[in-house]
C-alpha positions in Angstrom: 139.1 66.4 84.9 137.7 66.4 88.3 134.3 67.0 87.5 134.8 63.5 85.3 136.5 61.5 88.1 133.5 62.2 90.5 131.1 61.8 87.9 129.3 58.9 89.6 129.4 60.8 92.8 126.0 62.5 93.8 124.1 63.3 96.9 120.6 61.8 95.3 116.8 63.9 95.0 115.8 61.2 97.4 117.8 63.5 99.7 116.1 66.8 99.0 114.0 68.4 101.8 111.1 67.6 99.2 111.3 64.5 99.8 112.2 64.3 103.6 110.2 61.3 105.7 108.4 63.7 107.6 107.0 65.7 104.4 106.6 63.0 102.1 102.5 62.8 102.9 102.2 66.5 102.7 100.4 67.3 99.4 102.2 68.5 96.1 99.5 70.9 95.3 101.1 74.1 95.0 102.0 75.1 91.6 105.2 76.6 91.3 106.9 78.0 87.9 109.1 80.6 85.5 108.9 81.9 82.6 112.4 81.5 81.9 112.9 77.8 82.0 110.1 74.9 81.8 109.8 72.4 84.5 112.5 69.6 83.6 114.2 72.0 81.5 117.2 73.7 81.1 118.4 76.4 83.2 119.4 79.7 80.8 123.6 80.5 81.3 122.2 83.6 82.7 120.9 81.9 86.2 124.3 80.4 86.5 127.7 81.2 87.1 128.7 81.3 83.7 126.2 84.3 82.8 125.0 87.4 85.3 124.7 84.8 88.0 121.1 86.1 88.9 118.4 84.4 90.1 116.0 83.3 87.9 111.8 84.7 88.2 109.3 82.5 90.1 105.5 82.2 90.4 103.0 80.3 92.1 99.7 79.7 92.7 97.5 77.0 94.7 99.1 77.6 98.0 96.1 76.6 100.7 93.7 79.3 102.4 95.6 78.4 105.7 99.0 79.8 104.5 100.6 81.5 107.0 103.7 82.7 104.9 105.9 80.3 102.3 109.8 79.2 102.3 111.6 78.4 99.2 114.7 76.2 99.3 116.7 75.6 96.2 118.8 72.5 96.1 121.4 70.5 94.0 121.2 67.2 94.5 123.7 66.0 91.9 126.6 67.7 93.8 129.2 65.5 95.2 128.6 65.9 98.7 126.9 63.7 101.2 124.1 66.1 101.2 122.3 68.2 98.5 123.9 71.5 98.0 121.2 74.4 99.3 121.6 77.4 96.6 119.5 79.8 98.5 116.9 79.8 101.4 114.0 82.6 101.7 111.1 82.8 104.1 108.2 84.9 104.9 107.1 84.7 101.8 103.1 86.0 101.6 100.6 85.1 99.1 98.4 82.2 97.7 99.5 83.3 94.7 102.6 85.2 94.0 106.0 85.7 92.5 109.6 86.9 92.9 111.4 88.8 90.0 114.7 88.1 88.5 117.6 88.9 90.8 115.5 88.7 94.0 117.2 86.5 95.9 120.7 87.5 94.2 123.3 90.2 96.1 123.4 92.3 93.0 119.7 91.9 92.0 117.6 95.1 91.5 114.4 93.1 92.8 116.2 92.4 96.1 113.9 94.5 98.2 111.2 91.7 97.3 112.6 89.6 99.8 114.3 91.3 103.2 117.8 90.4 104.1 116.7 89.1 107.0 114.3 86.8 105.4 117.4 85.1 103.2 119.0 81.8 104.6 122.5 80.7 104.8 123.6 78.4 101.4 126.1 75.7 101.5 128.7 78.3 101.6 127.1 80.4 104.3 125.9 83.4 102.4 122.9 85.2 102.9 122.2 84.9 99.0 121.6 82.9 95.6 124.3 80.5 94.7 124.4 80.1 90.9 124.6 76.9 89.9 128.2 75.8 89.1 128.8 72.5 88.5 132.3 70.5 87.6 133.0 70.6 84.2 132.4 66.8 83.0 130.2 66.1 86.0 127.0 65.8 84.2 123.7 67.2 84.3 122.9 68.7 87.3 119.2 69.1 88.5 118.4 72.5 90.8 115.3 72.1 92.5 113.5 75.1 93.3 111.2 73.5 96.3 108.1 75.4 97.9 106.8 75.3 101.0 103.3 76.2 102.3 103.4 77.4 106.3 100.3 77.1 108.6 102.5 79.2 110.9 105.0 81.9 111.0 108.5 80.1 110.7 110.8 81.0 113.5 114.8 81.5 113.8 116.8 83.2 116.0 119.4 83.3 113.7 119.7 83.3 109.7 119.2 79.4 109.0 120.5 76.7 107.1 119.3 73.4 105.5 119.0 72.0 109.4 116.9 74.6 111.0 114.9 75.4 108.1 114.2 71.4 107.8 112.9 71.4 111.6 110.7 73.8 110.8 109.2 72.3 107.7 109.1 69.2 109.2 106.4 70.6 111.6 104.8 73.5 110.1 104.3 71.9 106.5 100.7 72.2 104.8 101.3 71.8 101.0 104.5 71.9 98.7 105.5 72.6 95.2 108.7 71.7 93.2 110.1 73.2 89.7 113.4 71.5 88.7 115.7 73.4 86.7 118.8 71.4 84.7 122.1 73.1 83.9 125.2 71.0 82.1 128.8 72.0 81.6 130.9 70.1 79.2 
């Protein structure tokens, strides 16, 4: 019932870090996928919080030769909050080309040494981890988007960050980005 009475209540993608002012020149050239959901498609139960709650596998390719290290930043920008909802931050990411496995950025994942602890981000609800998508029931289809960022340099915290330090850095560190959105809809 609640998810229906906010129904038309929604952050907006305009809002994603994607699309922030000060990265909206930077080029989309980085190509970033999985091979267990299409771009604009749905989400499998098991990346959610209605299956294993596991994050889902990532690749990507295209990054520029200048790429110091990458961040990824998964948002929800259907949530009913003023801001999108940030599912999981990870940095230091290496590679023109890469990928993370299933469960990677997930406490319970057996691919968690991919990424260091220290190299995971606070989400919405201040955990150092994946947030499975878990929208209201009647809500609607929510869009997750899995957002990629191309550093020229190192990114630098001196303490785990959320949406706000991570968005500083992006906003002046940014070469190239890539975006995969992801759907998931509960009845």
């Amino acid at each position: 019932m609640l998810g229906r009475a906010l129904r038309g209540v929604r952050s907006d993608a305009t809002r994603l870090v994607y699309n922030d002012a000060a990265l909206i020149a930077v080029p989309a050239s980085i190509r970033l996928t999985s091979r267990a959901f299409s771009d604009r498609g749905a989400l499998p139960a098991r990346f959610t919080a209605d299956g294993a709650g596991v994050s889902p596998p990532l690749a990507w390719d295209d990054a520029p030769a200048a790429t110091a290290e990458l961040v990824l930043l998964i948002e929800d920008p259907d949530a009913p909050m003023p801001h999108p909802l940030v599912h999981a931050i990870a940095w230091g990411l290496r590679g023109r080309s890469g990928a993370l496995a299933e469960g990677a950025l997930s406490k319970a994942g057996e691919h968690r040494t991919e990424v260091r602890a220290a190299a995971l981000g606070r989400n919405s609800y201040l955990s150092r981890e994946y947030l499975p998508p878990d929208p209201p029931p009647g809500h609607g289809t929510h869009h997750y988007a899995f957002q990629l960022f191309a550093l020229g340099e190192p990114a630098r915290f001196l303490t785990s960050p959320g949406r706000s330090a991570l968005t500083e850095q992006l906003r002046a560190h940014t070469l190239a980005k890539g975006l995969l959105i992801g759907t998931y809809t509960r009845s």
